[in-house]
MISERO-229618 format. One line per field, with one value per residue: residue number from 1; x, y, z of N, C-alpha, C, O, CB in turn; chain. Coordinates in steps of 0.02 Angstrom, whole numbers, plus 50000, padded with zeros to 5 digits. Glycine has a CB too. Example, Ala and Ser with C-alpha at 12.3 -4.5 7.8 and 13.67 -1.06 7.14 Angstrom:
% residues 2
n <- c(1; 2) $
n.px <- c(50660; 50642) $
n.py <- c(49716; 49888) $
n.pz <- c(50390; 50354) $
ca.px <- c(50615; 50684) $
ca.py <- c(49775; 49947) $
ca.pz <- c(50390; 50357) $
c.px <- c(50660; 50645) $
c.py <- c(49835; 50002) $
c.pz <- c(50390; 50394) $
o.px <- c(50712; 50670) $
o.py <- c(49834; 50057) $
o.pz <- c(50423; 50402) $
cb.px <- c(50565; 50704) $
cb.py <- c(49776; 49970) $
cb.pz <- c(50452; 50286) $
chain <- c(A; A) $
END
This chain:
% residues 87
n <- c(1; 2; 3; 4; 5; 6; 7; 8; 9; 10; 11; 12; 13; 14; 15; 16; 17; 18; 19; 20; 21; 22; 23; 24; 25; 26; 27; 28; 29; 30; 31; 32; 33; 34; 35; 36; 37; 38; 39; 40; 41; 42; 43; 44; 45; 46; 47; 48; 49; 50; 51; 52; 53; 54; 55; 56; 57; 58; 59; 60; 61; 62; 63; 64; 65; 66; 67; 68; 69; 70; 71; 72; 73; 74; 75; 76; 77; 78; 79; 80; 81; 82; 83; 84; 85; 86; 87) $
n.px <- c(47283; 47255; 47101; 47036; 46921; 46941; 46863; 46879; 46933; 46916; 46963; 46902; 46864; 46769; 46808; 46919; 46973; 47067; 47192; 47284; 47424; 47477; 47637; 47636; 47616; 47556; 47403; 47268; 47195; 47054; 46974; 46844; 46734; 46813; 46928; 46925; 47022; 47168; 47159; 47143; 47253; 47350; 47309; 47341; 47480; 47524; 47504; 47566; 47664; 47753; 47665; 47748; 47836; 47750; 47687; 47775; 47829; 47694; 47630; 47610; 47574; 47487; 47333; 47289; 47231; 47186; 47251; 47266; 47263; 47209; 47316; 47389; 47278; 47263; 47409; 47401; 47290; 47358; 47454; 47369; 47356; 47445; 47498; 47455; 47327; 47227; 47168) $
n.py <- c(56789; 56938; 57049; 57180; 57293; 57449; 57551; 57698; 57823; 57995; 58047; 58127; 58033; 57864; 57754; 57603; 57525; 57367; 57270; 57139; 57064; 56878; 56904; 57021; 57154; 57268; 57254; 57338; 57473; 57546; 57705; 57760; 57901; 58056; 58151; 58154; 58141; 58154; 58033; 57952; 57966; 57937; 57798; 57751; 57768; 57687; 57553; 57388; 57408; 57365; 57318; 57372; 57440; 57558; 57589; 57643; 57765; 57834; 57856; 57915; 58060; 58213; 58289; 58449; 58494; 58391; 58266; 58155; 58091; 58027; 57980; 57917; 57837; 57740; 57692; 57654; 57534; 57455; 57414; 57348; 57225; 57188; 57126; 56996; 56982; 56980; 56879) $
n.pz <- c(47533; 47610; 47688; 47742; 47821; 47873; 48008; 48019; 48118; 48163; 48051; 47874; 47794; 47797; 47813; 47755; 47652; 47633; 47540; 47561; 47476; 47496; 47545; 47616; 47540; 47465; 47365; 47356; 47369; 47446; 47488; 47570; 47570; 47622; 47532; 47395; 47267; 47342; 47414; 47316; 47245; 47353; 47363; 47232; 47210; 47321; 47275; 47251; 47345; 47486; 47651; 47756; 47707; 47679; 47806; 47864; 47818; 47817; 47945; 48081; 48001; 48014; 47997; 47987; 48133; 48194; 48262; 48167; 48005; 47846; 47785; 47889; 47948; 47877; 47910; 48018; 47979; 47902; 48005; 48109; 48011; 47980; 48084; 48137; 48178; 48092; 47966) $
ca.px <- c(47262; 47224; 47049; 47018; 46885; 46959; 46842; 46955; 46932; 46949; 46956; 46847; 46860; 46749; 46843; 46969; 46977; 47135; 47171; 47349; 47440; 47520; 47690; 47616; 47631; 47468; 47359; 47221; 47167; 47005; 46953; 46775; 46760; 46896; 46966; 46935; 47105; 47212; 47149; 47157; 47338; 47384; 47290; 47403; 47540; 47572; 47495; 47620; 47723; 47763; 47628; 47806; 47881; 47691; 47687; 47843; 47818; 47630; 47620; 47593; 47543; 47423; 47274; 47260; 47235; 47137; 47291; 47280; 47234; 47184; 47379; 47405; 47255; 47288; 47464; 47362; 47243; 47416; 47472; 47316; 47329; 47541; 47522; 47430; 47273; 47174; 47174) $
ca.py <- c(56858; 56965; 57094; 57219; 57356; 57455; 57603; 57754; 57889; 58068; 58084; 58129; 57962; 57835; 57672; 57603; 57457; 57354; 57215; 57123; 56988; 56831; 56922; 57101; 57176; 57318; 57242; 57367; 57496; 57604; 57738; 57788; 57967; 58083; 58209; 58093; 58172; 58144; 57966; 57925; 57993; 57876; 57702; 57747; 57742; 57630; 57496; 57354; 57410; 57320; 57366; 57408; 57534; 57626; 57619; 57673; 57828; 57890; 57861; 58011; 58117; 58238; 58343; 58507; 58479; 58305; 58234; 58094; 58094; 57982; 57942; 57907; 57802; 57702; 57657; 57585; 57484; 57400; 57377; 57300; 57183; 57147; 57107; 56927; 56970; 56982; 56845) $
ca.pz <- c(47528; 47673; 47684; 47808; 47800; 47938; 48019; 48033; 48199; 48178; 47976; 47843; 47763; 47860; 47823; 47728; 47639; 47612; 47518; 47554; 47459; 47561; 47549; 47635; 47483; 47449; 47312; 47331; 47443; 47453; 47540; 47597; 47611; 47620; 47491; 47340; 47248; 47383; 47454; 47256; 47229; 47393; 47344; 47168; 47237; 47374; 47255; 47250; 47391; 47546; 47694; 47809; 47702; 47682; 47887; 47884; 47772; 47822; 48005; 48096; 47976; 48035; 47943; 48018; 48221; 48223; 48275; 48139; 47939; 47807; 47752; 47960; 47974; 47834; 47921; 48079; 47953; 47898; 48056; 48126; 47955; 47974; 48141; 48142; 48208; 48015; 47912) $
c.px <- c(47227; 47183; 47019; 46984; 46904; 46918; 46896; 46902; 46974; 46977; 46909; 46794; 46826; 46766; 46884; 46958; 47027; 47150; 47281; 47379; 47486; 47617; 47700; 47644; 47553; 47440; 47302; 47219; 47112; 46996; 46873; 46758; 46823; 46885; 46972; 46997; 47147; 47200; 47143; 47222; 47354; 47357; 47348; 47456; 47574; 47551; 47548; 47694; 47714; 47731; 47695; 47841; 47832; 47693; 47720; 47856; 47753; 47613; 47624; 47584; 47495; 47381; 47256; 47285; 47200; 47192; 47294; 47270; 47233; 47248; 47372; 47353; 47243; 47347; 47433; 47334; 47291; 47455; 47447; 47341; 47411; 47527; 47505; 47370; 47204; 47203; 47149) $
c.py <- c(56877; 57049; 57117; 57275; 57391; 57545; 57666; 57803; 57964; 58092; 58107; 58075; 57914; 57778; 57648; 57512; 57432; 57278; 57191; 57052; 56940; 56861; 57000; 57144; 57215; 57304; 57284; 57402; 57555; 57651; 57767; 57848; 58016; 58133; 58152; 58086; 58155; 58067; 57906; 57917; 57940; 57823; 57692; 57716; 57727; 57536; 57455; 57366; 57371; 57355; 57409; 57464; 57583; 57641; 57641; 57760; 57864; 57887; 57918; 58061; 58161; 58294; 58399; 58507; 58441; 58267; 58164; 58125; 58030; 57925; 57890; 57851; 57741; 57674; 57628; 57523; 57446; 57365; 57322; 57209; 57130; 57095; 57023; 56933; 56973; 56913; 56837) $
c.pz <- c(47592; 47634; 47731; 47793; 47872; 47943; 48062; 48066; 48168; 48104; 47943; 47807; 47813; 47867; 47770; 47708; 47599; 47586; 47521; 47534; 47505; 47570; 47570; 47607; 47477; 47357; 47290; 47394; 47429; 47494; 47549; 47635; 47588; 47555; 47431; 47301; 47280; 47400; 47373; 47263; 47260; 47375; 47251; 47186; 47277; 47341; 47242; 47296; 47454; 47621; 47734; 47774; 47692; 47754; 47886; 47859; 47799; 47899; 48025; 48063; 48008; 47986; 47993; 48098; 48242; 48241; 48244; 48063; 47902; 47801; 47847; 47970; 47944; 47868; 47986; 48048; 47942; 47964; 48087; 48074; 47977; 48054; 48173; 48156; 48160; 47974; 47852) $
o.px <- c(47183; 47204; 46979; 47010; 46885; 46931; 46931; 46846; 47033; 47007; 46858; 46734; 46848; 46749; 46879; 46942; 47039; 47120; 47326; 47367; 47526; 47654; 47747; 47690; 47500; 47455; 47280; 47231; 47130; 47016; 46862; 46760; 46866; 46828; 47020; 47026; 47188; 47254; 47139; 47247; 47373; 47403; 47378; 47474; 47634; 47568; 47592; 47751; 47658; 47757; 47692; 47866; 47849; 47702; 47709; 47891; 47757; 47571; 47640; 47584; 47453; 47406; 47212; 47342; 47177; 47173; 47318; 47269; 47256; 47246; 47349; 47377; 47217; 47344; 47449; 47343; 47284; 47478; 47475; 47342; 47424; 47549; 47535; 47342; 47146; 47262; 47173) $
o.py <- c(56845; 57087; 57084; 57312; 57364; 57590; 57669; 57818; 57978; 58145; 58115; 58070; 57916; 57744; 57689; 57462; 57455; 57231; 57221; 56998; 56963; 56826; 57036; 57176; 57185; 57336; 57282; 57381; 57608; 57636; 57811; 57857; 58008; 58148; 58114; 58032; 58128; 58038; 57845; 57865; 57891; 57784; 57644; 57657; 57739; 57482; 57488; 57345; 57348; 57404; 57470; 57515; 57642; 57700; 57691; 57802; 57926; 57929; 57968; 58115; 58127; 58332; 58391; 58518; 58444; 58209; 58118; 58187; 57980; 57864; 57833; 57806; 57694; 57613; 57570; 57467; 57391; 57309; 57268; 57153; 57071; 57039; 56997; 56879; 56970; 56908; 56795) $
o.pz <- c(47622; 47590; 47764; 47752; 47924; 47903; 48112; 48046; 48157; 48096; 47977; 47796; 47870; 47915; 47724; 47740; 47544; 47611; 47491; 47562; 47545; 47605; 47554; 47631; 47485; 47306; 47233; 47450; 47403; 47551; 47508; 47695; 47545; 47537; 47425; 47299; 47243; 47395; 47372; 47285; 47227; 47367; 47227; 47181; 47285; 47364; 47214; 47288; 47466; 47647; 47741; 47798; 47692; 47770; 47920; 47888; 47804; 47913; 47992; 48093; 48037; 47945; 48035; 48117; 48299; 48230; 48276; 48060; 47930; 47807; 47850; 48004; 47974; 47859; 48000; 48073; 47969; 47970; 48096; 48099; 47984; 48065; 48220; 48147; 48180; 47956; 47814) $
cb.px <- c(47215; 47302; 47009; 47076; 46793; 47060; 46782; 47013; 47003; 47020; 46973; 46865; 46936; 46688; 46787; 47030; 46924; 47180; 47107; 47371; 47474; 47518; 47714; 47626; 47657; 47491; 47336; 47165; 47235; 46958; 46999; 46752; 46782; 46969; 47052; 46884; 47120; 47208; 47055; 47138; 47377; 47381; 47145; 47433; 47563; 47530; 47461; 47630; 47739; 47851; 47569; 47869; 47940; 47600; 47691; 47903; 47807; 47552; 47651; 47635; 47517; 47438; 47184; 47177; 47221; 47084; 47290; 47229; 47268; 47157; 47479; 47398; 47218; 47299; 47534; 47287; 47194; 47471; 47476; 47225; 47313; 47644; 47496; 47461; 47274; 47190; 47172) $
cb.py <- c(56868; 56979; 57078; 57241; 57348; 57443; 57581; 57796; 57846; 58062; 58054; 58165; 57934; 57835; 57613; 57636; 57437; 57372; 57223; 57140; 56989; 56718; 56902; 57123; 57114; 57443; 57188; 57330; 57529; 57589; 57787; 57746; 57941; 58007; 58248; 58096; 58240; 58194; 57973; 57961; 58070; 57875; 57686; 57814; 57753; 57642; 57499; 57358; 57481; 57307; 57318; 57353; 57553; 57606; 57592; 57621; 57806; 57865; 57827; 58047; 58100; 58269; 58299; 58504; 58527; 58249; 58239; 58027; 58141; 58018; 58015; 57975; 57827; 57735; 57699; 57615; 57497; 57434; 57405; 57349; 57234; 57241; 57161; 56883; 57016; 57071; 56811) $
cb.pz <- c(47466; 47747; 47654; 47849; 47778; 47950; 48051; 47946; 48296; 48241; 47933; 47808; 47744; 47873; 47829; 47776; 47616; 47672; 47429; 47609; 47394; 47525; 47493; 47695; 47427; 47460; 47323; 47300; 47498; 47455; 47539; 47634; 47679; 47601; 47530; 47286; 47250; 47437; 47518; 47199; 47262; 47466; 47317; 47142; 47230; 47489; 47211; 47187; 47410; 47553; 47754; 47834; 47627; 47657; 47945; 47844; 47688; 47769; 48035; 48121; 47930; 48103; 47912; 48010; 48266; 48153; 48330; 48167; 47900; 47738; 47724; 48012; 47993; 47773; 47923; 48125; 47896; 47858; 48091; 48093; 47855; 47994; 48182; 48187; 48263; 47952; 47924) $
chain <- c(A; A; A; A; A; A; A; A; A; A; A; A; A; A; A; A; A; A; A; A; A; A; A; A; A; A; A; A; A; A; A; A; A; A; A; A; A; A; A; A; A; A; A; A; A; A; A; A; A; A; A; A; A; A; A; A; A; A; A; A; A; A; A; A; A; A; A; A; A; A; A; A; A; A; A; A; A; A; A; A; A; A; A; A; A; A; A) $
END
């Protein structure tokens, strides 16, 4: 099991916390902050999906003209997590 509290830039939400099983698969994910409705809705339902098809789906999103959002900074926290450098 991989656990990353990852501090997110330029949202409302101030960090993100992700919880991934040994087959990068999304076991849990919080958000801290944010639009509680919306940062609910998404930890719903990307639960049990595979971190690469959530990057793959919420990356670049943007909120307004912060040039990022919650969904978007959520697909970095998986990246960070896929990529080897979290264990």
């Amino acid at each position: 099991m991989k656990e990353l509290v990852y501090e997110t830039q330029g949202t409302c939400a101030k960090a993100i916390r992700v919880l991934l099983n040994d087959n990068n698969v999304i076991e849990e994910v919080r958000f801290f902050g944010g639009c509680n409705g919306n940062t609910n809705g998404i930890c719903s339902l990307i639960k049990g999906m595979k971190a690469e098809d959530v990057i793959n789906r919420l990356q670049g999103i943007q909120c307004g003209n912060k040039g990022t959002s919650c969904p978007d900074q959520l697909s970095k926290a998986l990246k960070q997590m896929t990529s080897g450098a979290i264990n």
